[in-house]
Each structure stands twice: as structure tokens, then as C-alpha cells.
C-alpha positions as CSV (number, residue, x, y, z in Angstrom):
1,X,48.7,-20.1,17.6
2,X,50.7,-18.0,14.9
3,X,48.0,-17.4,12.9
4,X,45.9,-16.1,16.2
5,X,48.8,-13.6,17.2
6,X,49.5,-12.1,14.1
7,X,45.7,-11.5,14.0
8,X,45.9,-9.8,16.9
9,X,49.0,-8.0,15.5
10,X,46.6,-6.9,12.3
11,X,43.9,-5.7,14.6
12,X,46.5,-3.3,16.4
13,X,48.0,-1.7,13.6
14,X,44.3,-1.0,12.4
15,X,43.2,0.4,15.2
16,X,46.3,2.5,16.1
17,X,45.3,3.8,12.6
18,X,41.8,4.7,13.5
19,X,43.1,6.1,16.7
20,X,45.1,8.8,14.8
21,X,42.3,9.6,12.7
22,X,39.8,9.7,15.4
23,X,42.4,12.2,17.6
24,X,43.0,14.6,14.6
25,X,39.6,15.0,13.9
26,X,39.1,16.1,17.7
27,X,42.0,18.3,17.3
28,X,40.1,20.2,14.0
29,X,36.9,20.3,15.5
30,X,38.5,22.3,18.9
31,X,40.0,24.5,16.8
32,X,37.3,25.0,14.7
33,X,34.7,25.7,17.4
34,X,37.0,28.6,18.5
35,X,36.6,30.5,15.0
36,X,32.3,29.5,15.7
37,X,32.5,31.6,19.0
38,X,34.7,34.0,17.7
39,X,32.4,34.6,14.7
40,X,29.1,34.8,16.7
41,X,30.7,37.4,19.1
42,X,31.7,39.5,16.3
43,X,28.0,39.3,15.1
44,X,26.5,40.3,18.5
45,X,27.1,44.4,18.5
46,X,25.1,44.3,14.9
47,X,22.4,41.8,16.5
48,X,22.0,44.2,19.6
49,X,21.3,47.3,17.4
50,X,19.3,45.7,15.6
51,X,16.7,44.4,18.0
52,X,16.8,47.2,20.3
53,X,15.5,49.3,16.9
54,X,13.2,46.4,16.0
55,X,11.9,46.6,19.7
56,X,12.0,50.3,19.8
57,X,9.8,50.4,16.5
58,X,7.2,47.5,17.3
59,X,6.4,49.5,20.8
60,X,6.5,53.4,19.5
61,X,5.7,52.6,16.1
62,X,1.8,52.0,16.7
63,X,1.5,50.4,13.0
64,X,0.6,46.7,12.4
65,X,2.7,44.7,10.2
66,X,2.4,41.6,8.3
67,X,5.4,40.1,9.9
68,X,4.1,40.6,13.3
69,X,0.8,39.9,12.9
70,X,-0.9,36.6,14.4
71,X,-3.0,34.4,12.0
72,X,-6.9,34.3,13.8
73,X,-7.2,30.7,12.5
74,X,-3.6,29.2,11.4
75,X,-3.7,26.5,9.7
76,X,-0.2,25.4,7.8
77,X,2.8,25.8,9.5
78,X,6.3,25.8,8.1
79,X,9.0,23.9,9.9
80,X,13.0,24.5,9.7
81,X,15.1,22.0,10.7
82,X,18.9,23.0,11.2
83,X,20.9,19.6,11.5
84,X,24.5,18.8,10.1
85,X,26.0,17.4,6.7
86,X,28.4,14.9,7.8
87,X,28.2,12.4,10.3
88,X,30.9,11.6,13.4
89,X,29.2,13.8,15.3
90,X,27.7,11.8,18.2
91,X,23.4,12.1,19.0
92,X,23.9,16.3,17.9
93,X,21.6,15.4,14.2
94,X,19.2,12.5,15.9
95,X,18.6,14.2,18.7
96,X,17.4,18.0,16.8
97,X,15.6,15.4,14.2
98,X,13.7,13.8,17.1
99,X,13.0,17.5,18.4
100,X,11.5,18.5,15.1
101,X,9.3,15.0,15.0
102,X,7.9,15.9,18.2
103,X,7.3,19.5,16.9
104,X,5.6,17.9,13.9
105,X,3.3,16.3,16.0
106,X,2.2,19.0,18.5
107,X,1.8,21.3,15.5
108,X,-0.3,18.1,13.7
109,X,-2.4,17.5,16.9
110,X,-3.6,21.6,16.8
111,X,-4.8,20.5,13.0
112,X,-2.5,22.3,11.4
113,X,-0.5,21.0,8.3
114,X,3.4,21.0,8.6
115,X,5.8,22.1,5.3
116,X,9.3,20.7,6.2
117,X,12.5,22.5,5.0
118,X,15.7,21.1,6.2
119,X,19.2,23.0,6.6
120,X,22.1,20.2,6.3
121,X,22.6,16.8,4.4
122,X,21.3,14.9,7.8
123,X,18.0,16.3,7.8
124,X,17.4,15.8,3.8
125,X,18.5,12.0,4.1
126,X,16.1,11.5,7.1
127,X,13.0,12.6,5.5
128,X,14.3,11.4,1.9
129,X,14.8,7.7,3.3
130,X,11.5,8.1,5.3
131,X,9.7,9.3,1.7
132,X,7.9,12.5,3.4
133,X,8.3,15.8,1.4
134,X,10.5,18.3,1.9
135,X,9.8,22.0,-0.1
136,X,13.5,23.3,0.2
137,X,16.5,21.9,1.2
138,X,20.0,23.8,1.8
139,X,23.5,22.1,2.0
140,X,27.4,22.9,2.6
141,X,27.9,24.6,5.3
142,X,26.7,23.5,8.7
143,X,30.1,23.9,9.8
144,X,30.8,27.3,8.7
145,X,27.7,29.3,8.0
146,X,27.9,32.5,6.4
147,X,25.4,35.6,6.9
148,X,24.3,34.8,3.4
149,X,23.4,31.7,4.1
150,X,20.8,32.9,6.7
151,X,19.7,35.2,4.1
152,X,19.0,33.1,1.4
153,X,16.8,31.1,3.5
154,X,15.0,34.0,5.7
155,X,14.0,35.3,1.6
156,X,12.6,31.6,1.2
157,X,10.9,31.5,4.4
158,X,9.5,35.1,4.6
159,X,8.2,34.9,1.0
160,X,6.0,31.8,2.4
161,X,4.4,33.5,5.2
162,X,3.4,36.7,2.9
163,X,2.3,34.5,0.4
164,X,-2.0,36.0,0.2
165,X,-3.7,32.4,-0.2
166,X,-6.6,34.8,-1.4
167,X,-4.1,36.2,-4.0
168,X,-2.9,33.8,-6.4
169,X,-0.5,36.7,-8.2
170,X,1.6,36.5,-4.7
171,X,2.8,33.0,-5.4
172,X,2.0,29.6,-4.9
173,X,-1.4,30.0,-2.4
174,X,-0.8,26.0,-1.8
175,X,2.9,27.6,-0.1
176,X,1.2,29.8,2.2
177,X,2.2,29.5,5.9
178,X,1.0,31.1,8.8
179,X,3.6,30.5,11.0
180,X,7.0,29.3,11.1
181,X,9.1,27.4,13.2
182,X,12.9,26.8,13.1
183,X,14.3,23.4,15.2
184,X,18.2,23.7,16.1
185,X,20.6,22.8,19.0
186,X,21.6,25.6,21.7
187,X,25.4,25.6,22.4
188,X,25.3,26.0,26.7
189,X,29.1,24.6,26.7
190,X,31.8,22.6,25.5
191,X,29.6,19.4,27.6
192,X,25.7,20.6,26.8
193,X,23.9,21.1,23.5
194,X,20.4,20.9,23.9
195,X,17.8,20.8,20.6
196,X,15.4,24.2,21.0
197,X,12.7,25.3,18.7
198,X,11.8,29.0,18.3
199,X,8.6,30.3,16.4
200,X,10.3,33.0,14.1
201,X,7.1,34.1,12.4
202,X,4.6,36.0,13.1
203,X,7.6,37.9,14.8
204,X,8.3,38.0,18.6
205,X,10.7,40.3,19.3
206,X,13.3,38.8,21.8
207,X,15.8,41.2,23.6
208,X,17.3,37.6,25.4
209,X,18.8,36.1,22.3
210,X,22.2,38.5,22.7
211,X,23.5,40.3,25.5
212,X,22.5,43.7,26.6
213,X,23.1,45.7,30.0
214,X,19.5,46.1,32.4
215,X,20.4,49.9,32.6
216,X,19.7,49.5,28.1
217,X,16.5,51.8,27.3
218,X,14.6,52.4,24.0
219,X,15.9,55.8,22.7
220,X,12.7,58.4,20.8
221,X,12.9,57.6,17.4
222,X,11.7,59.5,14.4
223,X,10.5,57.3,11.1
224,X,11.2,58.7,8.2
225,X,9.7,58.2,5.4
226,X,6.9,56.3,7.3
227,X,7.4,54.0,10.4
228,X,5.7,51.5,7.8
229,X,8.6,51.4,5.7
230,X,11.2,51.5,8.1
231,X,9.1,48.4,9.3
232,X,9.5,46.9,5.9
233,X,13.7,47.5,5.5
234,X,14.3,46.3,9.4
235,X,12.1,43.3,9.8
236,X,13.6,40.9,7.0
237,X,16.7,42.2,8.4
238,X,16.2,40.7,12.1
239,X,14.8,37.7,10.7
240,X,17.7,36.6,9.0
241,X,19.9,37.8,11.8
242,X,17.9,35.4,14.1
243,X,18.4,32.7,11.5
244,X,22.0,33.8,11.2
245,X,22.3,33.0,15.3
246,X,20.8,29.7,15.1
247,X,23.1,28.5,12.2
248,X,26.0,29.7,14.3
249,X,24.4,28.1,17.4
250,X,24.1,24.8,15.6
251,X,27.7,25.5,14.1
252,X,29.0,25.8,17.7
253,X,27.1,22.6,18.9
254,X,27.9,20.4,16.2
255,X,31.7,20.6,16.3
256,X,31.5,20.5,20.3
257,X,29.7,17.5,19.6
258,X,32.0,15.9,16.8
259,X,35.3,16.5,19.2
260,X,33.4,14.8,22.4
261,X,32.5,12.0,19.7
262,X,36.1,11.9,18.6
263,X,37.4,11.9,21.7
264,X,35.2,9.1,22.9
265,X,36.3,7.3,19.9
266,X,40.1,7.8,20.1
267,X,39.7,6.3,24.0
268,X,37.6,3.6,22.7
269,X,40.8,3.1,20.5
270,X,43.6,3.2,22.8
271,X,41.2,0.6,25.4
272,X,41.1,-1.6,22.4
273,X,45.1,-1.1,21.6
274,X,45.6,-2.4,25.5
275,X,43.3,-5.4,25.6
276,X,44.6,-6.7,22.2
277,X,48.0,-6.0,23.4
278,X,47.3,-7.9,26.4
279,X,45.7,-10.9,24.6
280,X,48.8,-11.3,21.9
281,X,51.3,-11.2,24.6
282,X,49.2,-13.9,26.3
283,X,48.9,-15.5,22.8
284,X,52.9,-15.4,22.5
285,X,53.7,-16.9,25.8
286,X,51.1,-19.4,25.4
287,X,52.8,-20.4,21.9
288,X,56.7,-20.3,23.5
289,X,55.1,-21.9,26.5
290,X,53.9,-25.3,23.8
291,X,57.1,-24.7,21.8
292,X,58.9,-25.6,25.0
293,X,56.6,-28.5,25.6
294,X,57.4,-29.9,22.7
295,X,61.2,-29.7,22.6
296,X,61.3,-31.0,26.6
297,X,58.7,-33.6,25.4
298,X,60.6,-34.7,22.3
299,X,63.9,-34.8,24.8
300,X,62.6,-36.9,27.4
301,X,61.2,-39.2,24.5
302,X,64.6,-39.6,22.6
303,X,66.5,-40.2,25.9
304,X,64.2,-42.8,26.8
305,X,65.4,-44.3,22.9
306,X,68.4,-44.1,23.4
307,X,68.1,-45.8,26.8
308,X,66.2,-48.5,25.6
309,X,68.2,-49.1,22.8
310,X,71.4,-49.7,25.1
């Protein structure tokens, strides 16, 4: 019975040390997801400009660009899958991964052949352990993404969909997409991320993706040199700023996610702490309960010697 109780004892102090574990990484993730909003609210006066000029030039501008121009006959599609680099973080990576499978599929069913490039460690293991090829991964920063993050891989992705497959001086015509798709989780609260998938090329320009008043109009613009290469300048631009919100979305949703986890976790812990509590204590009585047996046994038994022997 000794050996039971200080098991139990064991199995206390252990979890009592995962508990504090579990409740500081809650407490980090809270704070952190209060630096994600802050930094995505910052970003939305540059992200407002930027699509009202975009909008402004795709309805005045009367010229047809690459970017905004739908494929007659697509037939390879690029896929972007945002997920996370570490773990703890509840169903937020499965649940984006299962997202992008069922994107695969649809896009697979149209005949269409799907490139895969995965944002975060998550994604890269998935389709690593799974042996299905993936043509760029990035890492290190799911947590905290940086505008040039979003750049590096818009310049990735764009230079894919201008690829000429008629041209082989362009690049690699096996790399040429005709559309692309990026897979990430939309932060609703502290309680809801839900996995969304956006077509970011050929170009839809979407007003909805950051606040603006109803009373906003298009001001007149004038292009100079050329509407063309205004075009040219502003389009990469809002591509990686759309990038840019969907890392900072999936920023948001991943550290809401890890503190729910954690906080599941640390309850988890302190139920555990209780019922092993509970079961020692019943373990000691039990033990003090025999140990008294005994001695009142062994009494009565040396009394009854004693009165046998007179």
C-alpha cells in the first residue's frame, strides 16, 4: 500500500508540473495574440489605400493585365497552405490541412494539376511524411509574421503565374500556374477560427477584406506614365498585402487556438491533481486503517497468550 501512495504522490508532483507549464504557455499565447491584433490594425489604413487605388485602377483603368486576367482553359493550379510550426495548438493545423485536401480534390476533380507550397513546419511534415511534393516551403514565423515574409512568397507565387509555358526564357514552363489558391484559418474571435481558402490569382479585387465606410467612393485618377505601369508597381503590391493579412489572420488564430488548448490542458491538469489526490488519501486511510488491524489483531492475540498461559 506504500508503494501505491507514493505512486500516486509521483503522479501529483508531475502533473502539478505540467499544469504550470500548460498555464504559462496560455498566459504567452494571450499576450501574444494582443500584439497579432494590434499589428494587423496598424496594417489596415495602408491595406485600405491600397485596394481602393487597385479598385479605382481595374474599373477606370480600361487596360487588361496579366494579373487579372482569367486563364480560357486552366489547367495547373498552385496551392498555398498557411498552417503553424509548432504544435500545442489544438485542431488549428489539421483542421486548415484537411481544408487544403479537400481543395486539392475539387481542384483535381476540374482536371487540373495541383503544385503545393506550404507556409509553416506543420504543413511541410504532412506532405513530407505522406511523400507528395512540395515546390517551396517557408518556416519560422507563423507566430509573428513580418511584411517581408508575405513578400518573399507573393515574388515566389506571382513569378509562377507569369511564367509563359510558350516561353521557355520566362522560367521553368513545367512551373507555370494558372491560378492560385491560398488555404489559412479566419480569426472571427477569441472562440472561432474557421479554415477559408481565397483564389489570389488571376486577381479579384476585394474591398471586404478591411474595413471601409459605405459613404467611401473611387476618387478620378490620372496614370502617369501609363495606367499600364502603374498597374505593374500596385498589383504585386496588393498581392502581398493580401498575403500579408492572411499570415496575420492565421497568426491571430493560431495563438487563440494554442491558449484554448492550454487552457484545456491546465484543467485537464488540476481534474487529475484532485482525483489522484482523492485516491492517495483513500490509499492512506486504507493503509492506517490495516495498520490498525494489525496492532488490534496482534493485541487480542497476545492477550489470549498470556491468558492461556496462566
Amino acid at each position: 500500500m506504500a508503494t501505491s501512495l507514493r505512486e500516486y504522490r509521483a503522479k501529483i508532483r508531475s502533473t502539478q508540473s505540467m499544469k504550470k507549464i500548460t498555464r504559462a504557455m496560455e498566459l504567452i499565447a494571450a499576450s501574444r495574440i494582443i500584439k497579432a491584433q494590434q499589428r494587423a490594425a496598424a496594417a489596415t489604413p495602408y491595406a485600405r489605400e491600397l485596394t481602393r487605388a487597385v479598385s479605382a485602377l481595374a474599373t477606370y483603368g480600361h487596360v487588361e493585365h496579366r494579373l487579372l486576367t482569367e486563364h480560357p482553359e486552366p489547367k495547373r493550379a498552385a496551392v498555398l497552405v498557411i498552417s503553424s510550426d509548432r504544435g500545442l495548438a489544438g485542431s488549428y493545423s489539421s483542421a486548415v490541412l484537411k481544408e487544403a485536401e479537400r481543395l486539392v480534390e475539387k481542384l483535381k476533380g476540374e482536371g487540373k494539376e495541383v503544385d503545393l507550397y506550404a507556409s509553416g513546419r506543420k504543413a511541410e511534415a504532412y506532405y513530407r511524411f505522406r511523400q507528395r511534393p512540395v515546390v517551396q516551403t517557408w518556416t519560422g514565423f507563423s507566430d509573428r509574421p513580418e511584411y517581408d515574409h508575405a513578400r518573399e512568397i507573393g515574388n515566389v507565387l506571382t513569378s509562377a503565374f507569369l511564367i509563359d509555358p510558350e516561353d521557355p526564357e520566362t522560367g521553368d514552363p513545367a512551373r507555370a500556374v494558372d491560378e492560385l489558391h491560398v488555404v489559412f484559418t479566419r480569426f472571427r474571435s477569441m472562440i472561432s477560427q474557421e479554415p477559408d481558402v481565397i483564389r489570389l490569382l488571376p486577381l479579384e479585387v476585394v474591398e471586404g477584406e478591411t474595413p471601409t465606410s459605405p459613404e467611401d467612393s473611387h476618387p478620378l485618377y490620372e496614370f502617369e506614365p501609363s495606367a499600364e505601369d502603374v498597374l505593374d508597381a500596385l498589383l504585386p503590391k496588393y498581392v502581398n498585402q493580401r498575403l500579408y493579412f492572411c499570415l496575420l489572420q492565421g497568426a491571430a488564430s493560431e495563438l487563440a487556438a494554442r491558449q484554448q488548448a492550454m487552457k484545456n490542458a491546465t484543467d485537464n491538469a488540476e481534474d487529475l491533481i484532485q482525483k489522484y489526490t482523492r485516491i492517495a488519501n483513500q490509499a492512506r486511510q486504507a493503509g492506517i486503517t490495516q495498520e490498525i488491524s494489525e496492532i488490534v489483531g496482534g493485541a487480542d492475540a497476545l492477550a489470549d497468550a498470556t491468558a492461556g498461559s496462566e
